[in-house]
Structures are given as structure tokens and as C-alpha cells.
C-alpha positions in Angstrom: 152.4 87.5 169.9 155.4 87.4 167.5 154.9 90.6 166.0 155.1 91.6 170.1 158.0 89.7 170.0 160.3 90.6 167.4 159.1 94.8 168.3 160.7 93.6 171.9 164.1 91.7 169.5 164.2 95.1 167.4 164.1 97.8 170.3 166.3 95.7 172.6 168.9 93.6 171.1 171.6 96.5 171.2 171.5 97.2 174.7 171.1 93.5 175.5 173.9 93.3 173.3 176.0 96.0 175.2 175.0 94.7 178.6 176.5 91.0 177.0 180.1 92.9 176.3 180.2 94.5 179.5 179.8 91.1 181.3 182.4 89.3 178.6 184.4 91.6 176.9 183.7 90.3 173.6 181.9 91.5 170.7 181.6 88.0 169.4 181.0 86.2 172.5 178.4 89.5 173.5 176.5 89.2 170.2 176.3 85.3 170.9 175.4 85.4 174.2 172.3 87.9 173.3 171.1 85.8 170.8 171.1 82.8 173.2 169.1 84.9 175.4 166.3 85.7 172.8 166.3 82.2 171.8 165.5 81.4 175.7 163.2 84.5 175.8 161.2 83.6 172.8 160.3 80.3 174.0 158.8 81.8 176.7 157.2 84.7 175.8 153.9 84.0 175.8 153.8 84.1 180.1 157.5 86.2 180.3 155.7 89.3 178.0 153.2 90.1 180.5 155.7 90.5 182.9 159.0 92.5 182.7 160.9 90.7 179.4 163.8 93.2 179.6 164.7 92.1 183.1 164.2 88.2 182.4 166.6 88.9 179.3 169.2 90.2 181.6 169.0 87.4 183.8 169.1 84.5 181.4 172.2 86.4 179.2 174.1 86.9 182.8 173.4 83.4 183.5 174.8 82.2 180.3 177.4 84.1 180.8 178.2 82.8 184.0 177.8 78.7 182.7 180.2 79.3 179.7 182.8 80.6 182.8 182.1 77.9 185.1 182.6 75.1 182.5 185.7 76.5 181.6 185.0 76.5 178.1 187.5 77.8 175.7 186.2 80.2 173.3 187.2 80.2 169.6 188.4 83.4 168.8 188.4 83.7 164.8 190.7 86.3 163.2 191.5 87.6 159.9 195.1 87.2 160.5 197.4 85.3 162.7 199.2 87.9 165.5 202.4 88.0 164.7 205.2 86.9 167.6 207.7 88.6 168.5 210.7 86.6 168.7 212.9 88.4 171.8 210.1 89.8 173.1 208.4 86.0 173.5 211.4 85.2 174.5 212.6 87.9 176.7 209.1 87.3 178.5 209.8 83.3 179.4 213.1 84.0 180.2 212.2 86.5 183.2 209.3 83.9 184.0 212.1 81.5 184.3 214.4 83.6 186.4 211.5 84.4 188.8 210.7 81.0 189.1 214.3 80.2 189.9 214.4 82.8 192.1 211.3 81.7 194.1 212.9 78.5 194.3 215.2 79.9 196.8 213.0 81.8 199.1 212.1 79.8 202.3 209.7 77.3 202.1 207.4 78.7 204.2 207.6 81.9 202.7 207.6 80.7 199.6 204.4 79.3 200.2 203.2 82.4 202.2 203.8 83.8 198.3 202.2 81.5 196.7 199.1 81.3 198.5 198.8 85.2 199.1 200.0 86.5 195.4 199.4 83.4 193.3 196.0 82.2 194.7 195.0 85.8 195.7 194.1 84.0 199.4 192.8 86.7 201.9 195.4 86.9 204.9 193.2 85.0 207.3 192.7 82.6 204.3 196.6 81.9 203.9 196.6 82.0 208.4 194.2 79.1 208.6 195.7 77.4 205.4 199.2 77.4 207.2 197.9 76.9 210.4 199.3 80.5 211.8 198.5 83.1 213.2 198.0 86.4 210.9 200.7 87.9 212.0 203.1 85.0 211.3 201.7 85.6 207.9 202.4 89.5 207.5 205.8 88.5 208.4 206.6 85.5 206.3 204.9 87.9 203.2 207.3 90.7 204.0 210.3 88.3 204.4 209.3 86.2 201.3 208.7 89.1 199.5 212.8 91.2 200.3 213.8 87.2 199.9 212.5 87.1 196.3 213.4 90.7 195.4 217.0 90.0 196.3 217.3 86.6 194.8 215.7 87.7 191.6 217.9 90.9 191.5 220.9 88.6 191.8 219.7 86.1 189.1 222.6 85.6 186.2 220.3 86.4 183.5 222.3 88.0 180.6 220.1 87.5 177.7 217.3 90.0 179.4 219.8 92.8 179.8 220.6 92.2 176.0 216.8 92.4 175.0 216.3 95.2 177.4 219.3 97.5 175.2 218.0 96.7 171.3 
């Protein structure tokens, strides 16, 4: 049985491993994730071997996967080195967030919430219609509107420091 099992660990754990990194995008978090799944695999090998082990190992690492997401667990990501930050280009990047958010500010309440439900929460139109009570034409409208509204408030937006970080 174990030698059964660790020819299975030994043949597998690199595409396992692969299919882990597709789903996360992580070496770390893929080579993690794998293990967990042998761990789970190996406790049940004994009935799981006589069936398909491959495909059992695919469910439990994509189930794993999916738990660490819905638990909103923030992973550790170890480095060497701390990244090194930019100072303008931090800065350059919270002063357009500012300026947008300013300029949102003055877009129509409705439309601004058209925006927000429709851009921010990625809400389907029909999602955003029934949120809002409307019809999904009201809601094609108040996106266009919202949207010229925030283009030409944001335009307009008194923000001298970004054209000085755009020249250097």
C-alpha cells in the first residue's frame, strides 16, 4: 500500500503541482496546496487507490483552494528582499485615486451610484435595474451620463502635482 502510494506521490506531484499554480497563481501557495492534497489523499488511500486517485487529488487540491479564498485568508508571502517603493510613483498613483474620487463626488447621485454598482461591484445591468428599482434602460442611460459626467469632472480636476510626475 505505501510503496503504491508514494509511486502515485512520485509520478504525480508535479502535475498536481502545476494544476495547484494554475488555480492560485503561486508557486508557494501551489506547492502547499499539493501537499495538503496528498496529505488528504494518503489518509484515504486504501479505498481512494482502487478507484481514480488522480481525479480525487484534483478535487480535494481545487477544494482547498477554493476554502483558503472563501475565508479570506491572507497569505504570507515571504521574500528575500523588501520591494522597493517608489516615492512619486506611490504618490502620483494616490493622488489620481484622490482626484477620481473627488471627481465622482460630483457626478449625480444616481449616476454615481449607477457607477458604482456597474464598474465597482461589476453588477450585471439587470442586477444594477432591480438594485435601483429601474428599468434597464434607465440604467444604460444613467451609465452613459455618469460616465461623460465623470470624464469631464476628472478632466477638469486641479491636480498639478500629476502633470509634474507625468514630465520627470
Amino acid at each position: 500500500m505505501e510503496g503504491d502510494f508514494a509511486d502515485f506521490y512520485s509520478a504525480r506531484f508535479d502535475h498536481a503541482r502545476r494544476g495547484a499554480y494554475a488555480l492560485c497563481g503561486d508557486w508557494g501557495e501551489a506547492e502547499e496546496l499539493t501537499q495538503a492534497g496528498f496529505v488528504r489523499l494518503y489518509a484515504r488511500w486504501s479505498r481512494v487507490s482502487r478507484g481514480n486517485p488522480e481525479a480525487y487529488l484534483r478535487t480535494v487540491i481545487t477544494r482547498l483552494f477554493l476554502d483558503t479564498r472563501r475565508r479570506g485568508r491572507a497569505r504570507e508571502r515571504l521574500v528575500a528582499e523588501l520591494p522597493e517603493l517608489s516615492g512619486p510613483a506611490a504618490s502620483t498613483q494616490v493622488d489620481e485615486r484622490q482626484s477620481l474620487l473627488a471627481a465622482l463626488q460630483t457626478v449625480a447621485p444616481r449616476q454615481r451610484a449607477t457607477l458604482v454598482l456597474r464598474i465597482v461591484h461589476d453588477l450585471s445591468i439587470e442586477q444594477v435595474a432591480a438594485v435601483l428599482r429601474c428599468s434597464t434602460g434607465t440604467v444604460k442611460s444613467q451609465l452613459s451620463r455618469g460616465i461623460q459626467a465623470l470624464r469631464a469632472a476628472y478632466q477638469n480636476a486641479d491636480v498639478p502635482e500629476r502633470s509634474a510626475h507625468d514630465v520627470g
